[in-house]
C-alpha positions, 0 to 999 in steps of 0.5 A: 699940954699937948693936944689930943690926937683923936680931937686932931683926927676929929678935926680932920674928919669935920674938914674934909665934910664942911665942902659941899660933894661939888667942891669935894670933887673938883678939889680930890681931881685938882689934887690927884691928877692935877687937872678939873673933872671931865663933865661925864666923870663929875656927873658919875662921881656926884650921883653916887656920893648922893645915893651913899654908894661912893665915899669921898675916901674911896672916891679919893683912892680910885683916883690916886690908884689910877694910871693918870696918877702914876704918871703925874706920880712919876713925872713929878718925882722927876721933876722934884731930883731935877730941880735939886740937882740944878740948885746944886749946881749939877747937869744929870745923865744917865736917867732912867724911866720905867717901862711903858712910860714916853719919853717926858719923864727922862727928856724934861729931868734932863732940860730942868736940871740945865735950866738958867736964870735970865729971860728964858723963851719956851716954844710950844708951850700952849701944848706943853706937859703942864707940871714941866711948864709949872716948873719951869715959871717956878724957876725963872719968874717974870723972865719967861716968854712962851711963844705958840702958833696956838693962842692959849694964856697961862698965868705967871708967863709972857704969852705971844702967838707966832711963828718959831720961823719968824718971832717977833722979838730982836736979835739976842733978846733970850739967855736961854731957848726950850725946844721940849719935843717941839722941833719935829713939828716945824713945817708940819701938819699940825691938824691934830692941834687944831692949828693951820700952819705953814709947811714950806719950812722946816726944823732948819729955818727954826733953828736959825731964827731961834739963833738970832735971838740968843744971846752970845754965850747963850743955850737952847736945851732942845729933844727930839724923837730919833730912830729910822728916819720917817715922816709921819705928817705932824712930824718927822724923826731923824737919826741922831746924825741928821738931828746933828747935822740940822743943829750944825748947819743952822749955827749951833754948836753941840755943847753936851748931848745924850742918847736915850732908848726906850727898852723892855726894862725902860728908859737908859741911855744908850750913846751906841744906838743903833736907829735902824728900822727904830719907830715911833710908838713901837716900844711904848705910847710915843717915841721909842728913843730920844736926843736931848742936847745943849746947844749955843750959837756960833758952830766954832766960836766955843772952841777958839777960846780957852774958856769955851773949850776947856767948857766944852770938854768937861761938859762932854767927859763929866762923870754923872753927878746923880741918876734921876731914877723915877720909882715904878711904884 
C-alpha cells in the first residue's frame, strides 16, 4: 500500500514545529540566504513568532522574495551550468547576466567551468564570494590553498596568511592559480578590509611571483575591472591593453581572454569595447565592465611547440559550446 498523501503533509507540518523559534530561524536564514541572522534581524523575527504576528512560512517567504536571495538565486544557477559545462569537459563564452547585477555572476562562471584538478592556489580568499569558494573546494578537495594577507580559517582549505608578492611556497608548487577580482588591490589601500598593506608594490610584482609557483604547463584564471584607467585608492582599473601588457610583461602568455560589458540590458560580451571614460560603479554596484583571461607562464614558450600552438589557436577560435544565461527571475 502506498502512503497517504495527507499523513505525508502531516508529517511535514509536525517537522517543521518540533524546532524551537530559535533554531527555525537561524536554519530558514542559513537556508535562504546562506548566511546566520544578523543579531538586530533575529531579534525582530523572534519577538513576532512569539506574539503570533509572523508565521515560520511567511518568515520563510520574506526571505526567499528579498533581494539578497536573488542574487544568492542568480549567483548559484551560474555556478550549477559552470560546473556542468567543466564536467563536460567544455570552456563557456559569451555569458550573460541580468541588469543591475556585479560582475561575479559572469566572472566566477566563467573561472569554474576552467577549473583543473591538482594543487590549485586562491588568492584572496578571506574576501571571497562564499558560494564561489564552496564550489571551488567541492571541486578540487584536499589539493586547495588559500593564501590572504586577512587571517580568516575556512574548513575543507590549506589557509596561509601572506603577501601575493612574496609567498611562502617553492617554485612550481601549483597547477592552477585564481586571481577572482584580487589583482587590483595589490599595492593598495586596503583599509576598507581592515588590513595594513604594503603599497610600493603592485599587480606587476604579483603576477611574477605567482609565475614562479606555477608549474610548467600550468594556468592563472585571473579578472579584473577594465574601463577608463583610474586609481581609486583600494584599487586601480586599467584599460584592456594595459591589464594585457602587465600579463606579458610579467611572463605570461594570453591563452584565452574575454570582454564583458555591463549594459542597460545586462552582462554580454563585448570583444570591441571601447574603455573610454568607462567607471567603476557607473552602470550597476561595482565594476561596469570586465576581463577574464587565462594565463600560463612563459610569454613564447606556448608558441614554439606544436602542441602549444595548435592549443592556443583552438582555444582562441573555439566556437561557444554553451551560454550561462542566469534566469532574471
Amino acid at each position: 500500500m502506498g502512503t497517504d498523501p495527507a499523513l505525508d503533509s502531516l508529517g511535514a507540518y509536525l517537522e517543521t514545529f518540533t524546532s524551537s523559534d530559535e533554531e527555525y530561524v537561524d536554519a530558514a536564514y542559513r537556508l535562504a540566504l546562506r548566511r546566520n541572522p544578523d543579531a538586530e534581524a533575529r531579534e525582530r523575527a523572534l519577538a513576532k513568532l512569539r506574539e503570533g504576528t509572523l508565521s515560520r512560512a511567511t518568515l520563510f517567504h520574506e526571505l526567499v522574495t528579498a533581494e539578497e536571495h536573488e542574487r544568492v538565486r542568480l549567483l548559484d544557477e551560474a555556478i550549477a551550468l559552470a560546473l556542468a559545462a567543466r564536467a563536460a569537459g567544455e570552456r563557456p563564452r559569451l555569458l550573460t547576466g541580468p541588469p543591475g547585477t556585479d560582475e561575479r555572476v559572469v566572472e566566477i562562471p566563467w573561472v569554474l567551468a576552467r577549473l583543473r584538478s591538482g594543487r590549485v592556489l586562491e588568492v584572496g580568499y578571506a574576501f571571497a564570494e562564499p558560494s564561489y569558494l564552496a564550489a571551488v573546494m567541492r571541486s578540487v578537495g584536499e589539493g586547495l590553498v588559500g593564501v590572504d594577507l586577512a587571517e580568516r580559517e575556512a574548513q575543507g582549505i590549506e589557509c596561509v596568511r601572506a603577501d601575493v608578492r612574496a609567498l611562502p611556497f617553492a617554485d612550481e608548487s601549483f597547477d592552477q592559480v585564481l586571481l577572482v577580482s584580487t589583482l587590483e588591490h595589490v599595492g593598495s589601500d586596503n583599509a576598507v578590509y581592515g588590513i595594513e598593506a604594503d603599497v610600493s608594490g603592485g599587480p606587476e610584482e604579483a603576477l611574477v611571483e605567482l609565475r614562479r609557483v606555477l608549474r610548467p604547463g600550468g594556468s592563472l584564471l585571473v579578472s579584473v575591472p577594465v574601463g577608463e584607467p583610474e586609481d581609486y585608492g583600494w584599487f586601480r582599473q586599467d584599460d584592456p591593453r594595459g591589464w594585457t601588457r602587465l600579463f606579458t610583461n610579467a611572463g605570461f602568455f594570453v591563452e584565452e581572454e574575454e570582454l564583458y560589458e555591463l549594459t542597460p540590458d545586462g552582462w554580454k560580451a563585448n570583444p570591441a569595447f571601447a574603455p573610454g571614460g568607462v567607471r567603476y560603479g557607473e552602470r550597476g554596484p561595482a565594476a561596469s565592465a570586465v576581463l577574464c583571461a587565462d594565463l600560463s607562464p612563459g610569454r613564447l614558450r606556448r608558441l614554439l611547440t606544436p602542441d602549444g600552438a595548435r592549443r592556443t589557436i583552438r582555444r582562441r577560435l573555439a566556437p561557444t559550446y554553451r551560454r550561462l544565461r542566469p534566469r532574471a527571475g
